[in-house]
VMD Tcl script that builds the backbone (N, CA, C; Angstrom):
set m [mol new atoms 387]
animate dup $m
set s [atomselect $m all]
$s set {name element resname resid chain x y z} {
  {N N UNK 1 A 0.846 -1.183 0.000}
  {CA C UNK 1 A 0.000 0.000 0.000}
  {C C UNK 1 A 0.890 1.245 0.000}
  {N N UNK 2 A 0.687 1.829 -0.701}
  {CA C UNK 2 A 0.926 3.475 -0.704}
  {C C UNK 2 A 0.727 4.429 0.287}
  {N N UNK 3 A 1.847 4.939 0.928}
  {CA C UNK 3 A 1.945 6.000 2.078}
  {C C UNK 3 A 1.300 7.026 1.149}
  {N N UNK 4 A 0.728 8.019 2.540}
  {CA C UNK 4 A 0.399 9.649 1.605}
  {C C UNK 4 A 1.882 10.505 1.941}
  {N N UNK 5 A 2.280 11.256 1.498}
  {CA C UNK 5 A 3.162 12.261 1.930}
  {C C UNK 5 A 3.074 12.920 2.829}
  {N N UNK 6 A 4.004 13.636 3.763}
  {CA C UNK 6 A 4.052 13.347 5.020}
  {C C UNK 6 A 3.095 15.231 5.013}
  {N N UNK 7 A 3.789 15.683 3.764}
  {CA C UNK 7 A 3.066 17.484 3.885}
  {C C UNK 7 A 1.625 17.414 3.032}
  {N N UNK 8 A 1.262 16.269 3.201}
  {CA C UNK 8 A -0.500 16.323 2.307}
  {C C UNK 8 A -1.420 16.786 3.177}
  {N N UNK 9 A -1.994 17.974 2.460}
  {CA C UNK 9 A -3.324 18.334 3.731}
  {C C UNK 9 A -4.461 18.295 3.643}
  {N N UNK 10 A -4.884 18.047 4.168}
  {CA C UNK 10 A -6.418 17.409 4.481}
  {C C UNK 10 A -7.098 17.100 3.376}
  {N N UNK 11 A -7.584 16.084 2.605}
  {CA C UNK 11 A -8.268 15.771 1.446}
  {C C UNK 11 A -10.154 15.797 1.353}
  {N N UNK 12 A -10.148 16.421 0.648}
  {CA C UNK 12 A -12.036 16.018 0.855}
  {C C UNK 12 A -12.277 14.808 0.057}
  {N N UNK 13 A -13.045 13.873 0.219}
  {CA C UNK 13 A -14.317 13.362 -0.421}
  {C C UNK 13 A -14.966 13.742 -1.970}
  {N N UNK 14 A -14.435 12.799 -3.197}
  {CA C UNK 14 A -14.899 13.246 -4.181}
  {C C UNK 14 A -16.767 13.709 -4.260}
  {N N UNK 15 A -16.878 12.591 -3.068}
  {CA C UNK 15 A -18.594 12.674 -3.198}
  {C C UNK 15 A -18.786 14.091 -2.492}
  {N N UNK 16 A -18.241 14.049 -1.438}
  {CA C UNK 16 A -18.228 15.640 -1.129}
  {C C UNK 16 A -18.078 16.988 -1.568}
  {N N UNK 17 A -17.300 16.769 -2.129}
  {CA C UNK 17 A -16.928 17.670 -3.461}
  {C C UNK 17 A -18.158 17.910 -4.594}
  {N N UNK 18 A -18.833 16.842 -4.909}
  {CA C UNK 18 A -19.401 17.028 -5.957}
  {C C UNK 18 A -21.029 17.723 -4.727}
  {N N UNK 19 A -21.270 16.603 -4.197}
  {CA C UNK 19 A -22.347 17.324 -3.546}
  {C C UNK 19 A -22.794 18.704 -2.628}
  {N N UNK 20 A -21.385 18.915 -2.726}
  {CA C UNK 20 A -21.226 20.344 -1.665}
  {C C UNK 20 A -21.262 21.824 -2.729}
  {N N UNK 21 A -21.051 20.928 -4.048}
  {CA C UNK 21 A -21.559 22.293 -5.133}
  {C C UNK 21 A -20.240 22.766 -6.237}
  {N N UNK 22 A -18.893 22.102 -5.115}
  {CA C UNK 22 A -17.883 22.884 -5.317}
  {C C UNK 22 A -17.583 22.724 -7.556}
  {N N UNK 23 A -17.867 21.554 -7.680}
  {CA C UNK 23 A -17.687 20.918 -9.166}
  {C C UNK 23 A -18.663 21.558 -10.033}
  {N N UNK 24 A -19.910 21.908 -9.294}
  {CA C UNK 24 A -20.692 22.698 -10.021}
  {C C UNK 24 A -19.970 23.907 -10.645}
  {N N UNK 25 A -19.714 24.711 -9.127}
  {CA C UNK 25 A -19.591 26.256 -9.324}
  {C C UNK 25 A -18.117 26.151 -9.837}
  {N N UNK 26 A -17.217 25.444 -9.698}
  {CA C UNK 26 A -15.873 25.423 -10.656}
  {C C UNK 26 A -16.459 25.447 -12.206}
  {N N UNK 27 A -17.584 24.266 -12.825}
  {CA C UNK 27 A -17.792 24.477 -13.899}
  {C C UNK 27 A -18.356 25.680 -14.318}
  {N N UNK 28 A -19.605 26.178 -13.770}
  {CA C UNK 28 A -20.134 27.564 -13.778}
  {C C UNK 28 A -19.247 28.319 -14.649}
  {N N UNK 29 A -18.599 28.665 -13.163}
  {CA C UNK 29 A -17.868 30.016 -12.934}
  {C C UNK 29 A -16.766 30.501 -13.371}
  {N N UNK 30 A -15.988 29.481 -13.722}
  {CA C UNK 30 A -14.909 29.389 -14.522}
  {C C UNK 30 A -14.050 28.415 -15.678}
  {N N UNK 31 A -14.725 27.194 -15.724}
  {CA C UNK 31 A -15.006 26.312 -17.103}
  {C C UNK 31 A -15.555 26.577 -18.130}
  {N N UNK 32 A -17.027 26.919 -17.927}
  {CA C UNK 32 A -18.174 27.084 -18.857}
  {C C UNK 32 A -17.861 27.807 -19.726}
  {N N UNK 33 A -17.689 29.229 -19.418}
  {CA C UNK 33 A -17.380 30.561 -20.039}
  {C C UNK 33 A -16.012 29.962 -20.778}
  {N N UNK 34 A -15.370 29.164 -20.255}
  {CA C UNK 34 A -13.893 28.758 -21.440}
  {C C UNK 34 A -14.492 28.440 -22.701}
  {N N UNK 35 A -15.439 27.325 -22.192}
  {CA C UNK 35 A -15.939 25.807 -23.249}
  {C C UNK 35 A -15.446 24.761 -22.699}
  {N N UNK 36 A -14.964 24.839 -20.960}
  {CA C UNK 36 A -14.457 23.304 -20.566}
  {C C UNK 36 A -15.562 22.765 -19.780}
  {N N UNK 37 A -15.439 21.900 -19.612}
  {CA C UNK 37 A -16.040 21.238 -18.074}
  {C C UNK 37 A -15.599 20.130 -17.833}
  {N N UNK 38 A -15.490 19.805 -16.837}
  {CA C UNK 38 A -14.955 18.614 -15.803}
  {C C UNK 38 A -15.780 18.031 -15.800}
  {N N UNK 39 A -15.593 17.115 -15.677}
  {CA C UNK 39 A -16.267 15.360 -14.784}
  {C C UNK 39 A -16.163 14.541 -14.384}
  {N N UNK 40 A -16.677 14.637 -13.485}
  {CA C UNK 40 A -16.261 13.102 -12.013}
  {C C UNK 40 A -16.749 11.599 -12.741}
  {N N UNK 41 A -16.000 10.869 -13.342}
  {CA C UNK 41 A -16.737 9.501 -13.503}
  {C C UNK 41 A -16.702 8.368 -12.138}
  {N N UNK 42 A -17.522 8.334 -11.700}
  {CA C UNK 42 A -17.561 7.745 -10.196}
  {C C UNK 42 A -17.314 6.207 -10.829}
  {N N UNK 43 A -16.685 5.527 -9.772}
  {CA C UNK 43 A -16.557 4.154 -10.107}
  {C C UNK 43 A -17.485 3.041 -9.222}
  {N N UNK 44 A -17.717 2.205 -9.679}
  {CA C UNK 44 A -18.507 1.505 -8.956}
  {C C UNK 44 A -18.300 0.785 -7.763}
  {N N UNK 45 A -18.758 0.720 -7.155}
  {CA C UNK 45 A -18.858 0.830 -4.972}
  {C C UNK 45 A -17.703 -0.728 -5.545}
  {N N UNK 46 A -16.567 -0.578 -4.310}
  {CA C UNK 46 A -15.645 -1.304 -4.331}
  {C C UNK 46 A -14.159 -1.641 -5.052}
  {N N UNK 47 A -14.644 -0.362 -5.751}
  {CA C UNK 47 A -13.534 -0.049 -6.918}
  {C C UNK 47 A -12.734 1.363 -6.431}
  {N N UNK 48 A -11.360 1.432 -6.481}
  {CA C UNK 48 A -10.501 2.692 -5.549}
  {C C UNK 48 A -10.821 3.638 -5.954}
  {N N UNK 49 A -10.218 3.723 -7.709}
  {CA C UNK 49 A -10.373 5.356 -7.822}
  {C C UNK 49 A -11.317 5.792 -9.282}
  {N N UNK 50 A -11.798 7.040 -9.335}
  {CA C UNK 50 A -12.732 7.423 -10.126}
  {C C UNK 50 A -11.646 8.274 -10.987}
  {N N UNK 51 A -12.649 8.976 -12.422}
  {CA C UNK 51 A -11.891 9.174 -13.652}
  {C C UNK 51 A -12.007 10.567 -13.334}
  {N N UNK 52 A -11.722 11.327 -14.047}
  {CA C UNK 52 A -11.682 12.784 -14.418}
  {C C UNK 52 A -11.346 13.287 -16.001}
  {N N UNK 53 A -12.837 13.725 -16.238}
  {CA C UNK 53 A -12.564 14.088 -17.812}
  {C C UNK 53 A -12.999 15.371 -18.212}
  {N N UNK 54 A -11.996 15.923 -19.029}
  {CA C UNK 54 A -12.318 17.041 -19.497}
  {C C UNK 54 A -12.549 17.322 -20.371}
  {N N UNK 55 A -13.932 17.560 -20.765}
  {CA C UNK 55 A -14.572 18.261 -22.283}
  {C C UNK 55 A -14.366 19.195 -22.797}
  {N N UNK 56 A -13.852 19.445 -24.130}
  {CA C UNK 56 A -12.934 20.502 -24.292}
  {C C UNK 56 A -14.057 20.928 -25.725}
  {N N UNK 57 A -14.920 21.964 -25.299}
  {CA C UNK 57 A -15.726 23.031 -26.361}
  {C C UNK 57 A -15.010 24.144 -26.433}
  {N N UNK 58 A -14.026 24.544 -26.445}
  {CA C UNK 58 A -13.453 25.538 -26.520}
  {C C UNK 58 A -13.731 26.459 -27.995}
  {N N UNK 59 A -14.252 25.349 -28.967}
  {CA C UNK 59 A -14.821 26.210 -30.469}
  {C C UNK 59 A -16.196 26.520 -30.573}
  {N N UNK 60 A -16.667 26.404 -29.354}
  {CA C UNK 60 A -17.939 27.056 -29.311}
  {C C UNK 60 A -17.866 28.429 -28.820}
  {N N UNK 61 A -18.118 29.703 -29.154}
  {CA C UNK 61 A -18.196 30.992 -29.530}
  {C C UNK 61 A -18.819 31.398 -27.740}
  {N N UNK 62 A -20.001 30.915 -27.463}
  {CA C UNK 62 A -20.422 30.863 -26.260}
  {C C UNK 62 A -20.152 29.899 -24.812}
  {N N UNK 63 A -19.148 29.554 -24.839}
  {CA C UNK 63 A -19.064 28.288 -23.951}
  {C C UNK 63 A -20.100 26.914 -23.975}
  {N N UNK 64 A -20.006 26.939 -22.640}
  {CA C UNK 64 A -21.136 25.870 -22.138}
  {C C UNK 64 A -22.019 26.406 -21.144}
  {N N UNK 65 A -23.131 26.023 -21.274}
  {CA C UNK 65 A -24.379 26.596 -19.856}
  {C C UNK 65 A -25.746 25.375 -19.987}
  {N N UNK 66 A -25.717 25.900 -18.850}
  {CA C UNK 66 A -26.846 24.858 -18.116}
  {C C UNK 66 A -28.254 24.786 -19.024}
  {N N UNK 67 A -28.641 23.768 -19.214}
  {CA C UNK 67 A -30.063 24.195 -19.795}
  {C C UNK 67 A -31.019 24.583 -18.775}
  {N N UNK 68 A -31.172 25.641 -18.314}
  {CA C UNK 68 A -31.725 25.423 -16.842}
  {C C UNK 68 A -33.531 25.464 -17.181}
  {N N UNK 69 A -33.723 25.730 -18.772}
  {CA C UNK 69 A -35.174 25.643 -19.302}
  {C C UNK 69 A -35.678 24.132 -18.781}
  {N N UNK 70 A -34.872 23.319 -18.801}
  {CA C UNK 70 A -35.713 21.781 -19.145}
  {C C UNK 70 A -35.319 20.937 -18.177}
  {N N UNK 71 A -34.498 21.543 -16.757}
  {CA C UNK 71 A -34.374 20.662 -15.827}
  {C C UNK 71 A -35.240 20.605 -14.583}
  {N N UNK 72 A -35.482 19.234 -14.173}
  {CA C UNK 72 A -36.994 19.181 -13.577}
  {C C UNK 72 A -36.589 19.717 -12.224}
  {N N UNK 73 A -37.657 20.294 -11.948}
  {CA C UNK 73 A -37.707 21.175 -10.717}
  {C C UNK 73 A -36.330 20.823 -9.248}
  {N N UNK 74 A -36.989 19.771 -9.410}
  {CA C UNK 74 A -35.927 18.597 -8.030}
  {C C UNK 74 A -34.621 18.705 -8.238}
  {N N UNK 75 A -34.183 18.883 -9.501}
  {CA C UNK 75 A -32.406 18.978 -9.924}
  {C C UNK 75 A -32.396 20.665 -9.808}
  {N N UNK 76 A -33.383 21.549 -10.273}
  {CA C UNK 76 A -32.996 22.999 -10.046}
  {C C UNK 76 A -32.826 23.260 -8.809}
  {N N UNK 77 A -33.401 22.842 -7.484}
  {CA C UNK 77 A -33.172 22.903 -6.374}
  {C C UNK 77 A -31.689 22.371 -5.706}
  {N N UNK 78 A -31.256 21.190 -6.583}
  {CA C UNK 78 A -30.265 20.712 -5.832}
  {C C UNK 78 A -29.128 21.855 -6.453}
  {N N UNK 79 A -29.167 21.887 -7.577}
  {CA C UNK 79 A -28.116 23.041 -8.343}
  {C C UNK 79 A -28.481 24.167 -7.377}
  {N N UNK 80 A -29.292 25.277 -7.330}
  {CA C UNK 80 A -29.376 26.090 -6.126}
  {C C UNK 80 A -28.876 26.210 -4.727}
  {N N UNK 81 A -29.379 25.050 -4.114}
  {CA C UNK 81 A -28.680 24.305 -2.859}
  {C C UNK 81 A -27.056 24.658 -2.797}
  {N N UNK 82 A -26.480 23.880 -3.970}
  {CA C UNK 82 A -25.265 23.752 -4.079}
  {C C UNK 82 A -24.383 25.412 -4.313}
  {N N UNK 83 A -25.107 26.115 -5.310}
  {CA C UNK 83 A -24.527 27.322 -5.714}
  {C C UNK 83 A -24.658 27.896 -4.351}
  {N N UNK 84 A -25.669 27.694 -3.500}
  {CA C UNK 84 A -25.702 28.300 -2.394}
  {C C UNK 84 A -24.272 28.477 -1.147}
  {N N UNK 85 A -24.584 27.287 -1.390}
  {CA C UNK 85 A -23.596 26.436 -0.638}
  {C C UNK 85 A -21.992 26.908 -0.866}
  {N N UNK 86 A -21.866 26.841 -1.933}
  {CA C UNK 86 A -20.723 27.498 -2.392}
  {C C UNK 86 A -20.117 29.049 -2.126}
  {N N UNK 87 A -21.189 29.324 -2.063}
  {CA C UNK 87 A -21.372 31.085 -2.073}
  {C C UNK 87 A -20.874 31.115 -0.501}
  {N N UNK 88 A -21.815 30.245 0.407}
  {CA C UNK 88 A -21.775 30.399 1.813}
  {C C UNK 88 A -20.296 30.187 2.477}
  {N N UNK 89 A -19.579 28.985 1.394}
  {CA C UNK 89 A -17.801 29.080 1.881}
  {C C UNK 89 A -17.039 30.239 1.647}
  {N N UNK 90 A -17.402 30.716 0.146}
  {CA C UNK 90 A -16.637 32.371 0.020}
  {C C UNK 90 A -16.662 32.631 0.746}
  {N N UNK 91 A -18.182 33.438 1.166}
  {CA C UNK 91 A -18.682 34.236 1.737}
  {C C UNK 91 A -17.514 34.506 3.079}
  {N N UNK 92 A -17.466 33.183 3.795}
  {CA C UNK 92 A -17.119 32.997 5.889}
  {C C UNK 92 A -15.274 33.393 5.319}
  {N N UNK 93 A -14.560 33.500 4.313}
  {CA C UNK 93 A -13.700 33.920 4.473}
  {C C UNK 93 A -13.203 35.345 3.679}
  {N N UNK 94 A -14.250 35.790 3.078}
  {CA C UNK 94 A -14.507 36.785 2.783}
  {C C UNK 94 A -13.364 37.949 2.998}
  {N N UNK 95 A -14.140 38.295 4.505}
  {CA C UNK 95 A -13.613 39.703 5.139}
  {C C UNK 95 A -11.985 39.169 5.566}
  {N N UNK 96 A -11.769 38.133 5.894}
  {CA C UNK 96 A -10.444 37.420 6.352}
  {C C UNK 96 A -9.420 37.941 5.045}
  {N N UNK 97 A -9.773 37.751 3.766}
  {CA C UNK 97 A -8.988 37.133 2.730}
  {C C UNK 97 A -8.580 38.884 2.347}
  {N N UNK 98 A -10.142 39.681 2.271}
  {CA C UNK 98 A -9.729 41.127 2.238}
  {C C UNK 98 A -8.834 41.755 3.241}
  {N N UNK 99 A -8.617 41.666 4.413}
  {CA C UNK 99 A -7.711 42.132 5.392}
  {C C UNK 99 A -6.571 41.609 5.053}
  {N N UNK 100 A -6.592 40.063 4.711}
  {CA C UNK 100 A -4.781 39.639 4.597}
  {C C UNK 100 A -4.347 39.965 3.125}
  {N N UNK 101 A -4.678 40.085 2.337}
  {CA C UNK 101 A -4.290 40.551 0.990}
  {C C UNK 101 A -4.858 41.240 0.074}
  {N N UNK 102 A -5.683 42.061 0.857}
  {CA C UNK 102 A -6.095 42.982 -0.152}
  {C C UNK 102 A -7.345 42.810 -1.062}
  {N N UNK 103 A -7.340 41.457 -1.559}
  {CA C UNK 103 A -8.720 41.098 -2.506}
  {C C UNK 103 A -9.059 39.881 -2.521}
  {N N UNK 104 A -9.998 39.367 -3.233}
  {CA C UNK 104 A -10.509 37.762 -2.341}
  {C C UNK 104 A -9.865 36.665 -3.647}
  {N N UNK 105 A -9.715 37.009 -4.813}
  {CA C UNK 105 A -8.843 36.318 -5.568}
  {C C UNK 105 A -7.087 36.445 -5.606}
  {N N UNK 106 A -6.727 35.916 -5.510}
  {CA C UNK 106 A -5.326 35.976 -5.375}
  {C C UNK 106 A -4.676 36.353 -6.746}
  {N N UNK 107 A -3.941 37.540 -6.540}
  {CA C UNK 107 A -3.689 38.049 -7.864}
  {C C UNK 107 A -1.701 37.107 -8.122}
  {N N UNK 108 A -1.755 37.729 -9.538}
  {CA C UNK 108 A -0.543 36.797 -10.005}
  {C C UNK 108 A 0.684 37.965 -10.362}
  {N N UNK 109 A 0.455 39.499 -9.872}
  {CA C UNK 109 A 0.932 40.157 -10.346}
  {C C UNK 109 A 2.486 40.319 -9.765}
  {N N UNK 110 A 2.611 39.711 -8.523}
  {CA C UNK 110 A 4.470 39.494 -8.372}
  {C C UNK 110 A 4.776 38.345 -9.147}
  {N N UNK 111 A 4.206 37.454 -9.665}
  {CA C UNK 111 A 4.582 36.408 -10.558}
  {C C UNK 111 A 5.586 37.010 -11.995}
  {N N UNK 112 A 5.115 37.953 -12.792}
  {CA C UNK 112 A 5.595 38.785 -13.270}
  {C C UNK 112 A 7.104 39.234 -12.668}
  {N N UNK 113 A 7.290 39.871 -11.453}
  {CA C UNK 113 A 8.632 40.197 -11.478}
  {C C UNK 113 A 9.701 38.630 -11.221}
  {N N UNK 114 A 8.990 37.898 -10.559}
  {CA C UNK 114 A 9.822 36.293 -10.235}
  {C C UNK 114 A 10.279 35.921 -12.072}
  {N N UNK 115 A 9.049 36.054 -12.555}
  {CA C UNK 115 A 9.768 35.864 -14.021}
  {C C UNK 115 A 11.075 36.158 -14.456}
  {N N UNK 116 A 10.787 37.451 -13.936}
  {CA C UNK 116 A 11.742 38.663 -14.769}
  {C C UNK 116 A 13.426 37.993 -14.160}
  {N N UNK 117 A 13.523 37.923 -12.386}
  {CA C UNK 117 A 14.039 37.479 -11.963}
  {C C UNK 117 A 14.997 36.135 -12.195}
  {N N UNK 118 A 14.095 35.362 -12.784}
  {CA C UNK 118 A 15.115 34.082 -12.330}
  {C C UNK 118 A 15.120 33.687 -14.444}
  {N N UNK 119 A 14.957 35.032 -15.178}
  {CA C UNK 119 A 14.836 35.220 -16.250}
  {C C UNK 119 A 14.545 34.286 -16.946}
  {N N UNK 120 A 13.001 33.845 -16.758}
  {CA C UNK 120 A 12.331 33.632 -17.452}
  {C C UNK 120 A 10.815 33.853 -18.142}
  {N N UNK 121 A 11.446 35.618 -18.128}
  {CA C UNK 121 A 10.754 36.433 -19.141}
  {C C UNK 121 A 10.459 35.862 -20.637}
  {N N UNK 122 A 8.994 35.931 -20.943}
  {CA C UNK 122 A 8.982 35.686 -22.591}
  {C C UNK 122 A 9.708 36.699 -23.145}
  {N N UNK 123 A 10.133 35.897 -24.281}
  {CA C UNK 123 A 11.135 37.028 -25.093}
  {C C UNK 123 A 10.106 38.076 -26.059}
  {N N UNK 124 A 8.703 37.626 -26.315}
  {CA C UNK 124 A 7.585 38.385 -27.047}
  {C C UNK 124 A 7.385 39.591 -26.253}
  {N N UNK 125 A 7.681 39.465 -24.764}
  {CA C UNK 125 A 7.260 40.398 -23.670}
  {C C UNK 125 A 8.162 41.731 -24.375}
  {N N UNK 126 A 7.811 43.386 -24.295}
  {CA C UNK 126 A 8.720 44.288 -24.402}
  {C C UNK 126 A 9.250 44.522 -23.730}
  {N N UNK 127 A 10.404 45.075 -23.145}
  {CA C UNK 127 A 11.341 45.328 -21.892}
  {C C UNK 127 A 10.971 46.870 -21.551}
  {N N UNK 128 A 10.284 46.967 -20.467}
  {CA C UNK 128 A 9.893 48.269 -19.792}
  {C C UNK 128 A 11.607 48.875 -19.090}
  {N N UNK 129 A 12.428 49.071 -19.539}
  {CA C UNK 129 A 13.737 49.325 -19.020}
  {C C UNK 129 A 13.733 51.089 -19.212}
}
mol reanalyze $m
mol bondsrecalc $m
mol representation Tube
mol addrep $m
């Protein structure tokens, strides 16, 4: 059997994951609008590990979106639930994430000078010198 690594932290639950919304609102919010989406292929009870596939519409002009016209009431609720749900984890670290850095997405903009640094600047980039 396979040790985990000794700095692995805390893992969730694929089922958790999916039911807690988080796979939703990843596709939503930031797949869809590409043309990607993810998917959990669950494996059947007794079997270790499940698949992960990514659908790649990227030549569709509009992404991907929900048909939310034709899904029966009981699945619009659970999608709701979940977006909810999702919203409600932002949400509790919210004011935390604004006090320690400023904004709630983590920006990439010292990434840029580390580039520059350990020079591996694109050469397409212009040199602001």
């Amino acid at each position: 059997m396979q040790e985990k690594p000794k700095d692995l932290k805390k893992l969730m639950d694929i089922l958790e994951f999916i039911d807690s919304g988080f796979l939703q609102e990843l596709n939503r919010r930031v797949l869809h609008p590409a043309g990607l989406e993810l998917i959990v292929k669950l494996v059947a009870p007794g079997e270790k590990t499940s698949s992960i596939l990514i659908v790649d519409n990227r030549d569709a002009p509009g992404g991907i979106i929900y048909d939310l016209e034709n899904i029966p009431d009981k699945d619009l609720k659970v999608l709701i639930k979940r977006a909810a749900n999702v919203e409600n984890e932002l949400q509790k670290r919210r004011t935390e994430r604004l006090f320690l850095y400023g904004r709630i997405v983590q920006t990439l903009k010292k990434c840029v000078g580390m580039l520059n640094f350990k020079g591996l600047k694109d050469e397409k980039e212009p040199d602001n010198k």
